[in-house]
One Martini backbone bead per residue (centre of mass of N, CA, C, O) as a GRO file, in nm:
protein
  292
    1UNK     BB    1  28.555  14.987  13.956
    2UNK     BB    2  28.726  14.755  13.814
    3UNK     BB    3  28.612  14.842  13.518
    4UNK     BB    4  28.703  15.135  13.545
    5UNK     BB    5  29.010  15.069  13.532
    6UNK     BB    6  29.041  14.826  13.290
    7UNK     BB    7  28.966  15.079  13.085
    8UNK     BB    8  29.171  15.262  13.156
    9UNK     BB    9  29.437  15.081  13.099
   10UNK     BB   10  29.340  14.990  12.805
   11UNK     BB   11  29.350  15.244  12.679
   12UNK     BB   12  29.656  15.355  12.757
   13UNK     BB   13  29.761  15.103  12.582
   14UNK     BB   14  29.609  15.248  12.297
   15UNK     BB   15  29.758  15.459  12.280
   16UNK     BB   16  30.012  15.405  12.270
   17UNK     BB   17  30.011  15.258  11.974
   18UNK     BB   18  29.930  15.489  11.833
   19UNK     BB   19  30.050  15.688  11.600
   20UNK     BB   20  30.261  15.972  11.639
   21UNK     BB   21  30.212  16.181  11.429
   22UNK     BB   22  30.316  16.452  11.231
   23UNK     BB   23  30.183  16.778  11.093
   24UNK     BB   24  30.261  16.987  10.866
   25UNK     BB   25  30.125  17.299  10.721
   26UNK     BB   26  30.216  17.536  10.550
   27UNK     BB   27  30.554  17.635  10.520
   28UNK     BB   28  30.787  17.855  10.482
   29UNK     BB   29  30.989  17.909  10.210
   30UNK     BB   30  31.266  18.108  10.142
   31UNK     BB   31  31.337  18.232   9.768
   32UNK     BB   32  31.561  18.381   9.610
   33UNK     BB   33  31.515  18.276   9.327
   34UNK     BB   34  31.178  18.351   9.363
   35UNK     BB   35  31.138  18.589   9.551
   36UNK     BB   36  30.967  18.401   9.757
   37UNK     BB   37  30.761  18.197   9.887
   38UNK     BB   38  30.741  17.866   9.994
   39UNK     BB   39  30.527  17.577  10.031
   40UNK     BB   40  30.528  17.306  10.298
   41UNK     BB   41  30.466  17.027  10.401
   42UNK     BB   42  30.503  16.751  10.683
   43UNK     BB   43  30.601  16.443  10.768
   44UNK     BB   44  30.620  16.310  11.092
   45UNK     BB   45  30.695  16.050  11.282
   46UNK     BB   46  30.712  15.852  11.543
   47UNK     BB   47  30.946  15.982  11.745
   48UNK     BB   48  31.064  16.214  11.659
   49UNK     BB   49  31.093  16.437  11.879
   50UNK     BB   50  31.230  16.196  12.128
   51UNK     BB   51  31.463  16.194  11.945
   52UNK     BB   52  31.793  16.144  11.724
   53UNK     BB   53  31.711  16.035  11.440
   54UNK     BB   54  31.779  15.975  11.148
   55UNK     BB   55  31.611  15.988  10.787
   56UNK     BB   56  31.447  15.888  10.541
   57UNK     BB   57  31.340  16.088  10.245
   58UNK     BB   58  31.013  16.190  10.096
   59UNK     BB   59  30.939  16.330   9.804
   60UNK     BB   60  30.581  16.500   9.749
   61UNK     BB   61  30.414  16.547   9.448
   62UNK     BB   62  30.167  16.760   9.295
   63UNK     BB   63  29.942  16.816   9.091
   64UNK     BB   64  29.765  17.011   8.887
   65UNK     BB   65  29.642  17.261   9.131
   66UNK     BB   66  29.733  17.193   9.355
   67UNK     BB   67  29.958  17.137   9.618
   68UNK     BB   68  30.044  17.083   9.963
   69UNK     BB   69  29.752  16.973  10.056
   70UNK     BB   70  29.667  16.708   9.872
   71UNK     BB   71  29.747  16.466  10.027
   72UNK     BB   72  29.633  16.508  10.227
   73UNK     BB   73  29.296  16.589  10.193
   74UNK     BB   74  29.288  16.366   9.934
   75UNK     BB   75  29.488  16.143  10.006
   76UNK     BB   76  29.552  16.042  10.319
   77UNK     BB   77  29.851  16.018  10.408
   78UNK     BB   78  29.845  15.976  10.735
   79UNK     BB   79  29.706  15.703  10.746
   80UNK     BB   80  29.870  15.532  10.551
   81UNK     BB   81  30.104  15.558  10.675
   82UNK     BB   82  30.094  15.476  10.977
   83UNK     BB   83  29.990  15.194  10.863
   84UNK     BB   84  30.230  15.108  10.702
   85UNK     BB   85  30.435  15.145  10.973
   86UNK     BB   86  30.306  14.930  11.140
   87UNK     BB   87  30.305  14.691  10.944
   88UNK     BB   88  30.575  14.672  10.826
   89UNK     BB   89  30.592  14.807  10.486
   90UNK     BB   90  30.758  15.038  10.623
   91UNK     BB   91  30.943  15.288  10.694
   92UNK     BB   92  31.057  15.514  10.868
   93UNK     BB   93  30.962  15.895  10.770
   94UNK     BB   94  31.000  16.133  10.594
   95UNK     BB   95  30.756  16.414  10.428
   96UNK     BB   96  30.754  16.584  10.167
   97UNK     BB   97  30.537  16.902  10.066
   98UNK     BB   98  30.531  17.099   9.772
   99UNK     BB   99  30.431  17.348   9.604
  100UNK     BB  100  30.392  17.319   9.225
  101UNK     BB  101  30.265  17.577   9.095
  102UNK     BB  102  30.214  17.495   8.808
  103UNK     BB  103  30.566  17.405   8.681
  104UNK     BB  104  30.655  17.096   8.663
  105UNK     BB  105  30.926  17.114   8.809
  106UNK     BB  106  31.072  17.374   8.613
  107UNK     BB  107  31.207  17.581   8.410
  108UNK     BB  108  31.184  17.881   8.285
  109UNK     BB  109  31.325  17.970   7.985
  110UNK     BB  110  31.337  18.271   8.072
  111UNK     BB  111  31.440  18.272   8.357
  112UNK     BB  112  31.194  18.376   8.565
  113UNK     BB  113  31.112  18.040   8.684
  114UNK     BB  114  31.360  17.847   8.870
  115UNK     BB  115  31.195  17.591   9.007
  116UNK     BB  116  31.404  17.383   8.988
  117UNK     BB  117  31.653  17.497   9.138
  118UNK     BB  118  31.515  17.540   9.403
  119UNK     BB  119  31.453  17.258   9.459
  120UNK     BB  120  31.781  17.165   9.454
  121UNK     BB  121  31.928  17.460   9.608
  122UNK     BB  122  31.730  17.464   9.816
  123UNK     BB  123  31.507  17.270   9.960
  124UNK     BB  124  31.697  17.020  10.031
  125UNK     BB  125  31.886  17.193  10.218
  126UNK     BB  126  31.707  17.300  10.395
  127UNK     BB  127  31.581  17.060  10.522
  128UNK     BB  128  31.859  16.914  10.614
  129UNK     BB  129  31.907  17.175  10.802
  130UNK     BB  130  31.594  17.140  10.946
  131UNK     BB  131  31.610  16.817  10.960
  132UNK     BB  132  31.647  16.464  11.020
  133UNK     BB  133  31.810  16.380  10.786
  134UNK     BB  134  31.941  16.170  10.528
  135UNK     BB  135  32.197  16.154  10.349
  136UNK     BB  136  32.168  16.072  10.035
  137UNK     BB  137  32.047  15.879   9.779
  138UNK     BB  138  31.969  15.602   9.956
  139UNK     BB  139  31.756  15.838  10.113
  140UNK     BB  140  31.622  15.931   9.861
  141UNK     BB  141  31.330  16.040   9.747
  142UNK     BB  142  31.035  16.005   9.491
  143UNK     BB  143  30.710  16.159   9.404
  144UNK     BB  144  30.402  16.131   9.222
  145UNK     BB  145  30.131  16.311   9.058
  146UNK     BB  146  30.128  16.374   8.763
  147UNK     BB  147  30.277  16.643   8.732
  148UNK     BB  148  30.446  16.463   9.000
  149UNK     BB  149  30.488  16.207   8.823
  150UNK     BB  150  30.660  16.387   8.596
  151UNK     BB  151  30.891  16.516   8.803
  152UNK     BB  152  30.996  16.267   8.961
  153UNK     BB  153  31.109  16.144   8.697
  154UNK     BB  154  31.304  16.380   8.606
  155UNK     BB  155  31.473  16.457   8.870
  156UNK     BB  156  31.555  16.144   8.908
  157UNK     BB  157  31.716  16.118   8.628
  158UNK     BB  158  31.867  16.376   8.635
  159UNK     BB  159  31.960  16.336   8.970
  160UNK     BB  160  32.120  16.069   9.029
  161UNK     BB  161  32.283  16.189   9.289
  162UNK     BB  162  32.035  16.218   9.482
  163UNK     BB  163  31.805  15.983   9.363
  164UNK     BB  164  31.751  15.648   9.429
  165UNK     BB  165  31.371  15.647   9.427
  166UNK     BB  166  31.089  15.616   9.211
  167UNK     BB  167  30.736  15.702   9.254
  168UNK     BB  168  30.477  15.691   8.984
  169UNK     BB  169  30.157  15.853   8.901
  170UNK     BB  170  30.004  15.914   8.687
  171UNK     BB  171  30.168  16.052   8.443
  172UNK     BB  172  30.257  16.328   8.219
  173UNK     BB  173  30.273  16.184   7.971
  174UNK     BB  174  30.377  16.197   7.625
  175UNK     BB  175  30.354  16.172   7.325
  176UNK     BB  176  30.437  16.279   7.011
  177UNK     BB  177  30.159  16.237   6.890
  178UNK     BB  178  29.982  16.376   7.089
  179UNK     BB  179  30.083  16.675   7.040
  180UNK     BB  180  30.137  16.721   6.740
  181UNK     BB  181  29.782  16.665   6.723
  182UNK     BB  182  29.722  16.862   6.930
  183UNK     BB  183  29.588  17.074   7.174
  184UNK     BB  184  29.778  17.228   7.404
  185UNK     BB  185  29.506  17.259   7.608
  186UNK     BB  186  29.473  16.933   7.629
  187UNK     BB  187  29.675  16.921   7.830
  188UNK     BB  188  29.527  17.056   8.111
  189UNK     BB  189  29.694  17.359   8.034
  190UNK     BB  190  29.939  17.370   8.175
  191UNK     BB  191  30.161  17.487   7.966
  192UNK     BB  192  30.025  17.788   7.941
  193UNK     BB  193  30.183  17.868   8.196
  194UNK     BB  194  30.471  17.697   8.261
  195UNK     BB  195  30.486  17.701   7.955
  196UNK     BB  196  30.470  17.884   7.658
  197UNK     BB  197  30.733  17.774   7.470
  198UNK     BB  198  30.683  17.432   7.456
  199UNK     BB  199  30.444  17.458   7.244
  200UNK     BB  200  30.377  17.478   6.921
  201UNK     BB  201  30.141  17.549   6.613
  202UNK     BB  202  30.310  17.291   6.444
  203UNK     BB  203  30.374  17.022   6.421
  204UNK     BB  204  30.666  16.921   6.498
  205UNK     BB  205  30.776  17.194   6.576
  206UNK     BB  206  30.653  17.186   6.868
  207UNK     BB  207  30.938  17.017   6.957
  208UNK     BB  208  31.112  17.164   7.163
  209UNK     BB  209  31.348  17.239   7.337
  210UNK     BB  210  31.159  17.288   7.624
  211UNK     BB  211  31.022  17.014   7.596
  212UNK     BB  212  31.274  16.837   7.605
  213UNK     BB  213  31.342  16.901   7.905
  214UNK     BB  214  31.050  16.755   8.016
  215UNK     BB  215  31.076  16.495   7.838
  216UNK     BB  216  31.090  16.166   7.952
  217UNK     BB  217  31.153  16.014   7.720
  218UNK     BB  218  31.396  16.181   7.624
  219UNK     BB  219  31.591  16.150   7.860
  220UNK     BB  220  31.560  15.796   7.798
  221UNK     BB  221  31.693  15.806   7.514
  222UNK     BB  222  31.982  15.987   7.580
  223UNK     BB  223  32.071  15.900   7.872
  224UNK     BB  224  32.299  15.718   8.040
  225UNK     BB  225  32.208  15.391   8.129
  226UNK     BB  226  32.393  15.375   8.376
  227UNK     BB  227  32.258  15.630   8.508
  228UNK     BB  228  31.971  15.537   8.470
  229UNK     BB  229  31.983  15.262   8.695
  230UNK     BB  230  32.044  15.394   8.987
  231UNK     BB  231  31.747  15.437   8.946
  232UNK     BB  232  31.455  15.348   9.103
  233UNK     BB  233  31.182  15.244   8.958
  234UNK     BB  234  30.813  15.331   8.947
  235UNK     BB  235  30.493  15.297   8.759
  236UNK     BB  236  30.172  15.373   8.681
  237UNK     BB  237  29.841  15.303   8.551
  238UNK     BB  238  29.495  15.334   8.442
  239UNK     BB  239  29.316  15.188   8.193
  240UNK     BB  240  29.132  15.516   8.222
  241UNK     BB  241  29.320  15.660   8.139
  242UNK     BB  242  29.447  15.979   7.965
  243UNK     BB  243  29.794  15.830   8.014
  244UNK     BB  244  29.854  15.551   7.900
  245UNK     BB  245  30.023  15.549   7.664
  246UNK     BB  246  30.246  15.731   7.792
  247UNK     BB  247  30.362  15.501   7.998
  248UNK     BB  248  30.367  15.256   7.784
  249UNK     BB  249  30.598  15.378   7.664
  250UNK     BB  250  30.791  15.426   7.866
  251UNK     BB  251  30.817  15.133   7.894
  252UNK     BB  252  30.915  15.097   7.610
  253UNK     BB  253  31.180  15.232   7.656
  254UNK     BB  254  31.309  15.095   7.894
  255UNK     BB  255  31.337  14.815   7.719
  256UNK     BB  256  31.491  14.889   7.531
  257UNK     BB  257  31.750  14.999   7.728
  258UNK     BB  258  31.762  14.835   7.967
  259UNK     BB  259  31.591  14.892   8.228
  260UNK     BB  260  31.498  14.904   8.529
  261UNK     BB  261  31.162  14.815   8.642
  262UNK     BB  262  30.836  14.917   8.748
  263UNK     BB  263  30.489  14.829   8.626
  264UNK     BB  264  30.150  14.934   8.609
  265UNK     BB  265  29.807  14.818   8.558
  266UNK     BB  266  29.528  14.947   8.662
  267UNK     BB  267  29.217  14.983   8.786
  268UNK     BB  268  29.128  15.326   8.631
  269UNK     BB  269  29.157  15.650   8.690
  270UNK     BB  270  29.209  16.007   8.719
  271UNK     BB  271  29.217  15.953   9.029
  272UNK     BB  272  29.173  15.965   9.446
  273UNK     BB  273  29.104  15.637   9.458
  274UNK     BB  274  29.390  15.545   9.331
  275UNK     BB  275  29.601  15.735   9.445
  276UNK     BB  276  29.580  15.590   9.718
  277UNK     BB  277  29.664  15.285   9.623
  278UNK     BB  278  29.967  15.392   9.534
  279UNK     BB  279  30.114  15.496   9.760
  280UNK     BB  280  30.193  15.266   9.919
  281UNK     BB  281  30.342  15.090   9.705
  282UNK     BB  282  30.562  15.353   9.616
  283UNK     BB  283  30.660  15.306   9.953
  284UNK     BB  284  30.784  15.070   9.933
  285UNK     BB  285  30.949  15.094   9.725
  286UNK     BB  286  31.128  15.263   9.838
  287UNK     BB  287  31.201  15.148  10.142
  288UNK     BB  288  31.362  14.897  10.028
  289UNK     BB  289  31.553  15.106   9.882
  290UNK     BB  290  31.726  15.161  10.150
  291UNK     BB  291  31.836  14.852  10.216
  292UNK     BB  292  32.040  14.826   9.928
   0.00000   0.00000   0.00000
């Protein structure tokens, strides 16, 4: 009888211990700018329901064909982070997942479907409205892989008053040679669905005004490098990704201008093997500058 009672003492006082973080999924919320209902999953930490205090939050973003549940489901992100949070290598956070509907995280030039718009002026309101979110620059992060990650980069980078640090992988950067010579398919299919007119059919000139909307590139090349230094950059890249060199470009272009950032090369290639190792890493590097 004492070792039933020693050992259900010892369970209660293990799940004690255990993080009950909350994860909800494939929430809607109504976007009146997209006229339809737009999906976002959410990660609530251990202790979010029992308390009252406010959180700081990171938006983190899926690739092209993903989803809200694509962290889930294939990144294990409530393991990663749970543990990450035990650990003591991150603060509790929330974590937002929207779904990126293969739309680039940017507007379509026709004014169609102003996805961009969305995220900035409906989605963002609406969570700091309905979660307890702490409100401003320094609490609020991005991060996101490959068409996530090049979304989180331009987002954060383009609203430099609203986010404070990125974290991307495995983005989704392209070099002005790798575009104006290969076939607009080759980029993963994915712009002739979110930008129809973002790539045209022969030499530079394939390089328009929609293009350089999206190109992280071109944003850091251009916009004023005071306001670009305001958001802490991290972002990796494996050595057998087939996007190593828009990235490597991209180190090179923030060296050129003297941005403050850090970059990673890891082995790996564009798999949910690495980007499952570059979570915790990104998600350290955002809640550090939490503190700073």
């Amino acid at each position: 009888m004492k070792k039933h009672v020693l050992f259900f003492l010892l369970f209660a006082i293990t799940s004690t211990l255990v993080a009950q973080s909350k994860l909800m999924e494939s929430l809607p919320m109504k976007s009146a700018l997209l006229n339809t209902e737009v999906n976002y999953s959410i990660y609530l930490p251990d202790g979010y329901e029992d308390s009252e205090r406010y959180y700081p939050v990171v938006y983190l973003l899926n690739g092209y064909t993903g989803d809200e549940t694509s962290w889930i489901e294939a990144g294990g992100m409530q393991r990663i982070v749970d543990h990450a949070i035990e650990a003591g290598n991150i603060q509790e956070m929330v974590i937002v997942m929207p779904d990126g509907d293969d739309r680039l995280y940017m507007n379509r030039t026709d004014d169609t479907y102003p996805f961009e718009d969305m995220f900035m002026k409906e989605l963002l309101p609406f969570i700091e409205s309905n979660y307890r979110i702490r409100k401003g620059k320094r609490y609020t992060g991005i991060s996101g892989l490959s068409m996530g990650g090049a979304g989180s980069l331009k987002l954060a980078l383009k609203y430099d008053k609203q986010f404070g640090a990125c974290a991307a992988f495995s983005s989704a950067v392209f070099t002005e040679e790798s575009v104006t010579t290969s076939d607009p398919e080759s980029m993963n299919g994915y712009v002739s669905k979110a930008m129809p007119d973002m790539v045209g059919t022969k030499g530079k000139n394939r390089l328009n005004k929609s293009y350089e909307d999206y190109d992280v590139l071109h944003l850091v090349k251009t916009k004023d490098p005071a306001l670009l230094k305001t958001v802490k950059i991290y972002f990796d890249c494996g050595d057998d990704d087939f996007l190593t060199l828009g990235n490597a470009q991209l180190h090179k272009e923030l060296i050129t201008r003297q941005i403050p950032h850090e970059y990673r090369v890891r082995d790996g290639a564009h798999t949910w093997p690495f980007w499952r190792e570059s979570l915790p890493v990104g998600l350290k590097f955002i809640s550090d500058s939490f503190w700073k």
